[in-house]
N, C-alpha and C positions, 0 to 999 in steps of 0.2 A: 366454266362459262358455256352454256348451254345455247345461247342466241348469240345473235351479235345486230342490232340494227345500222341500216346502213340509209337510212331516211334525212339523217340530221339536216344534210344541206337539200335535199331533194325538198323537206317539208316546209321549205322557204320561198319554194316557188311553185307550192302544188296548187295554189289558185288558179294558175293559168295551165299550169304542164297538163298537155296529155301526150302520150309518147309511147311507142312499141319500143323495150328493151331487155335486155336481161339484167336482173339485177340480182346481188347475192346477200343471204346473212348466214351464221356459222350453223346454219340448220340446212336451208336449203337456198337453190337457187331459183328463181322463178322468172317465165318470162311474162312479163307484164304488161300492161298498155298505160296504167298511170302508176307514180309510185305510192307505196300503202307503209304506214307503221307497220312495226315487226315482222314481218315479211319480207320488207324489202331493203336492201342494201346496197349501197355504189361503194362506201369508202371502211373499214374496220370502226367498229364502236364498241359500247358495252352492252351486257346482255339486257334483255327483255323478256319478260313473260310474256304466257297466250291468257292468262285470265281477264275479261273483258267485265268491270263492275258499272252497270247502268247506272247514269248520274242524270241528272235534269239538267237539259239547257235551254235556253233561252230564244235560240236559231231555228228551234224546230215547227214548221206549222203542218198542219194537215195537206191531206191531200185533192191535188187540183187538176182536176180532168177538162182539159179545152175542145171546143168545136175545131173543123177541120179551119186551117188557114192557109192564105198564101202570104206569105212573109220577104219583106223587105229590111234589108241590113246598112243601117247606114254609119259610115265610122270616122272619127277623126287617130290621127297617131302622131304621136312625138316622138323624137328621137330615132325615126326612120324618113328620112326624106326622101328618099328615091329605091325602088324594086318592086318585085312582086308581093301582094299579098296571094293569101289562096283559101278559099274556103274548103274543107274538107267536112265530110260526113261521118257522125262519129258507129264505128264498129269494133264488133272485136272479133282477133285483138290488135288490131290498127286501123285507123281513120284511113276512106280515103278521098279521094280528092275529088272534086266537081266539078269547081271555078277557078280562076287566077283571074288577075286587076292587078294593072300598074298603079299605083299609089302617083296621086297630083296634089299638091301642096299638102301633104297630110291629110288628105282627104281621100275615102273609097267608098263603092256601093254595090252589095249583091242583090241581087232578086230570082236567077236562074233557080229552078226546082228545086226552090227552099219553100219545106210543110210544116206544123208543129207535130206530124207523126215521128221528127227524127231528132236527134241531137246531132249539133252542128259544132267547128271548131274555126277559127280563124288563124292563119298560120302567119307569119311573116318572114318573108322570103326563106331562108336556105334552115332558121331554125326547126325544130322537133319541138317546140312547144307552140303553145296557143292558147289563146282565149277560150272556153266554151259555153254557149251559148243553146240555151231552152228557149224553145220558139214559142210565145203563148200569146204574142199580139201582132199585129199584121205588119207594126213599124219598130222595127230594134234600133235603138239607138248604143255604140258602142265607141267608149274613147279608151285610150292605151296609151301607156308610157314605157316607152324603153331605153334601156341603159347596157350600151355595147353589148348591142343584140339580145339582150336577157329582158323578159318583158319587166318593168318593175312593179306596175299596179294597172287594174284595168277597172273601169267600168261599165254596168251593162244592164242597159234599161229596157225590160220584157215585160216581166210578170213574175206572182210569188214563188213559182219552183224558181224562175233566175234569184230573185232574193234571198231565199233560203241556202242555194247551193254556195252565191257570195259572201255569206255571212258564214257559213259554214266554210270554209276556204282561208274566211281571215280570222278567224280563231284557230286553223291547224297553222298558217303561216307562222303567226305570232308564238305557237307552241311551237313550231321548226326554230324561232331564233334562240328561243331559251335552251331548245333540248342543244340547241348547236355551241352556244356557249357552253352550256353542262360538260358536250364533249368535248371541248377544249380543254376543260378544267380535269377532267378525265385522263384524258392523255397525258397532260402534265404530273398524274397524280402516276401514273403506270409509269411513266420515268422519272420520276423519285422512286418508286416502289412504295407507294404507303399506300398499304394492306385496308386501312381502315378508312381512308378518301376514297378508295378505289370503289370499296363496299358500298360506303352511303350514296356517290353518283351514282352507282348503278342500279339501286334502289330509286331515286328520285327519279332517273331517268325513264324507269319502269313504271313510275308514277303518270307522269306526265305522259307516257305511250298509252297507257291505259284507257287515260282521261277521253286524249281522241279517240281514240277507236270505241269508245263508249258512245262519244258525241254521232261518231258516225253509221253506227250502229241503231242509234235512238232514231235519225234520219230518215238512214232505209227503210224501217219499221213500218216509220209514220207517212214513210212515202213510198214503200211499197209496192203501190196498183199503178203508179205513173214514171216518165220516163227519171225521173232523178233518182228512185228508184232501182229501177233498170241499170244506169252507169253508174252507180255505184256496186252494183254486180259484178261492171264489169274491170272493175279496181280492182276486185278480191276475187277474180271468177276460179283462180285456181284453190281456190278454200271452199268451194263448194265441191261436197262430194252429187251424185246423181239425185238423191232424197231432196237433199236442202233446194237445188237446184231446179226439181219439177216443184217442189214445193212455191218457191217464190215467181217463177213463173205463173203458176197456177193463178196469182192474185192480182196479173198485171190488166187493168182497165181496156176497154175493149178499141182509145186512140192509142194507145201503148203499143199495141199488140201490132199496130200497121208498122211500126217502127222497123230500122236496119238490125240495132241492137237485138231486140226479142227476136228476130227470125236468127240472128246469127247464134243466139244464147238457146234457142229451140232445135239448132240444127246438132251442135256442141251434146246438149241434154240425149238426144235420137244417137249421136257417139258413143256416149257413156252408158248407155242403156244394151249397147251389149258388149261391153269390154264389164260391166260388172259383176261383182263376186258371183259365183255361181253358173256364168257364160262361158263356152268354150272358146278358149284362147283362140282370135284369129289368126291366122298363120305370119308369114311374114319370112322374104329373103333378101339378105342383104350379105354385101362382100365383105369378106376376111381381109387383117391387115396384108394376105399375101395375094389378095385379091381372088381368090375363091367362094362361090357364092354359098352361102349357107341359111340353111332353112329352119325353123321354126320346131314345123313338125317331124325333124330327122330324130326328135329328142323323145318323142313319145313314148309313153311307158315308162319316161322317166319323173320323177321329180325333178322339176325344171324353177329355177331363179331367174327371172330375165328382168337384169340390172341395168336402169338407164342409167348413165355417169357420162361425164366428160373430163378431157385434163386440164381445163380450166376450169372448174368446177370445184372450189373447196372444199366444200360440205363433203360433195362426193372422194373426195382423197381422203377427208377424215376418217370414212367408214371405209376405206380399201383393208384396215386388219380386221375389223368386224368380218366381212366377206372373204379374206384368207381365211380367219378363222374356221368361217361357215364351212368352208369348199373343205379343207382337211381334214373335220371331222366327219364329215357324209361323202368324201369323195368314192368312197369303197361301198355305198347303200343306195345305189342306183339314183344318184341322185346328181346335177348339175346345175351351175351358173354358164346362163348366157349373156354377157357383158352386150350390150348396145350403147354407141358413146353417140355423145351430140357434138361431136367438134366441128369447128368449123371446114369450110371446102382447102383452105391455106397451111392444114394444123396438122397433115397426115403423121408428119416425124414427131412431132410433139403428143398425140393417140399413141404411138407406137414405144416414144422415150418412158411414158406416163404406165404401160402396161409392162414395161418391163421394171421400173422405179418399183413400181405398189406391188409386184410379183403376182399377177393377177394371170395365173396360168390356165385356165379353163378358158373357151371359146369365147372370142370378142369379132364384133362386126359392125360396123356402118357405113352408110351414104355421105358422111362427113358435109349433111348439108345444114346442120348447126337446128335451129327451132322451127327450120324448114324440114327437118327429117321426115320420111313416111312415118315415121313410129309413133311421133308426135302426132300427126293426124289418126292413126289406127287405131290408138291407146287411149287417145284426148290426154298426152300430158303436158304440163304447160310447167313442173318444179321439179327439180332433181337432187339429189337422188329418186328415185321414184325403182320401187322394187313391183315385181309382178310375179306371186308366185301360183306355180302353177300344178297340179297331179297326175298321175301318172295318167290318167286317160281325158287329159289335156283340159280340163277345168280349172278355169280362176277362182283359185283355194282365196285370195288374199291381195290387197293393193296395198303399198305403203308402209310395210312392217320394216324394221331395221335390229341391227344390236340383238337383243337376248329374245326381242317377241319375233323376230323370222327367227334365230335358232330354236324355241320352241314348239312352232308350227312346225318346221319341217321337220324335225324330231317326230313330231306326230306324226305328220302325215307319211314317215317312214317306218313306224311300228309295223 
């Protein structure tokens, strides 16, 4: 089992979610801002392909470039009678906040420096989810239902990117409840042990991951130069490498472009342009589990691995024999792993229990400040494992190799 998606129940409520998290599948883990098929994971499933086969849908219209506006938000909500709501501003890779309003008989109203250059989210009270909202007409009309605190359905009267993105939202919903059942039937089928239910769900379920991400892939496309466009970039942003990324940029309309998201996905792009193949490794020092600060460039001349992991991190424990491997047969050819973990600030014993468990004896270091790490900013990484390899006169040979294709590079780059 090669993937694992961990979307099932997430895809249930991705109309409204938008959320900064980490989330994991048996590949990697990534941290996120909304959750995506195959990519993303909260609970074990079965496996999923990366093959994406374009399908026609029915959701998708062209695309719609608005004059400047000022926008007014007016809402009704159920199921919450009394707190804050909050408008927040959508970026990546988290919204953040503008406005608050006490909610009066179910009733609220924003107006503060709300533009159609940005994407907007409407939060209510203490939750991580919300509503999101494309501003293409000058009075938003939006109503909400919720059911112990989880929104249940929303609706939201803009303009066609808001009808396209809702229509597109309830068809991945409606595909969350099937794939969730699927996984039910799943699990049950993995605790009997039959070999041959197990096979066919995880076919079907492959199926049906495909389909969306086909749908929303046809979306992007078609919307492209505007901001729906845009957030959906920033669903997937850690799947673009630096190319696809100036690329799609490149086509965004010139209201887009005043946007939070593009300057934030512009600034990200200016990141990755020189941590890319062929850049000299920025340096970078961070302390040892024995609290000794260690540097980067002490390594030079070497053939250098510098392995982002964490020990909560599965994906990344799975490859810890890959990486023993690696280090024993190059450890005598001038060559090293520099382990970088992203544990959290709480999790120092659990870093330290985790490096001695995987026998992970060559140099490890971090900030232990989780996807706040500098590394994260230095590097632009946003999924882990994430490998960086590097040569002896400190060039990034390679991003992202694992298993047998990092042991053939550095084979090479050790001849």
């Amino acid at each position: 089992m090669k993937k694992i998606i961990v979307l099932i129940i997430s895809l249930v409520f991705i109309s409204t979610v938008y959320a900064q998290k980490s989330v994991t599948n048996n590949d990697k883990v990534t941290q996120k801002s909304t959750p995506t098929v195959k990519k993303v994971v909260q609970k074990s499933s079965p496996i999923v392909k990366k093959k994406i086969t374009q399908k026609k849908t029915s959701i998708v219209k062209k695309n719609v470039i608005n004059k400047d506006l000022t926008i007014k938000i007016t809402g009704k909500v159920e199921g919450f009678p009394e707190g804050k709501i909050y408008l927040s501003k959508v970026t990546s890779p988290a919204p953040t906040k503008i406005d608050s309003i006490d909610v009066k008989d179910g009733s609220f109203y924003f107006s503060n420096g709300i533009i159609n250059t940005d994407v907007y989210m409407v939060i209510f009270g203490k939750s991580r989810s919300g509503v999101i909202l494309f501003p293409e007409t000058q009075n938003i009309k939006l109503t909400v239902k919720l059911n112990n605190g989880i929104i249940d359905n929303s609706d939201v009267k803009s303009g066609p990117i808001q009808q396209v993105y809702q229509e597109f939202t309830k068809t991945v919903k409606a595909a969350g409840l099937e794939m969730n059942k699927l996984y039910m039937d799943y699990l049950a089928a993995k605790t009997a042990k039959n070999e041959a239910e197990i096979a066919r769900l995880e076919k079907e379920l492959n199926v049906k991951s495909d389909a969306t991400d086909a749908t929303e892939a046809k979306i992007q496309e078609l919307n492209a130069s505007n901001l729906l466009g845009l957030f959906l970039i920033t669903r997937k942003v850690y799947a673009y490498d630096y190319d696809k990324l100036k690329t799609s940029l490149a086509n965004v309309n010139p209201v887009a472009r005043k946007s939070d998201i593009y300057r934030s996905l512009s600034e990200r792009l200016a990141k990755m342009d020189k941590v890319r193949v062929g850049s000299i490794a920025p340096d970078f020092t961070l302390p040892t589990p024995e609290g000794n600060m260690l540097s980067l460039s002490q390594f030079r001349g070497k053939v250098v691995v510098v392995d982002c992991w964490a020990s909560w991190c599965g994906p990344c424990r799975a490859e810890s024999p890959n990486m023993v491997s690696l280090y024993n047969i190059n450890k005598d050819k001038n060559f090293t792993i520099l382990g970088v973990s992203l544990d959290r600030p709480d999790s120092k014993d659990k870093w330290i229990k985790a490096i001695a468990d995987d026998k992970l004896v060559w140099n490890q270091v971090s900030d232990l400040k989780f996807w706040n790490s500098m590394i994260c900013d230095l590097y632009v990484i946003s999924a882990i494992p994430e490998t960086i390899l590097i040569d002896k006169d400190g060039k990034i040979v390679a991003r992202g190799l694992r298993g047998d294709e990092l042991k053939a590079k550095v084979a090479e780059l050790l001849k």
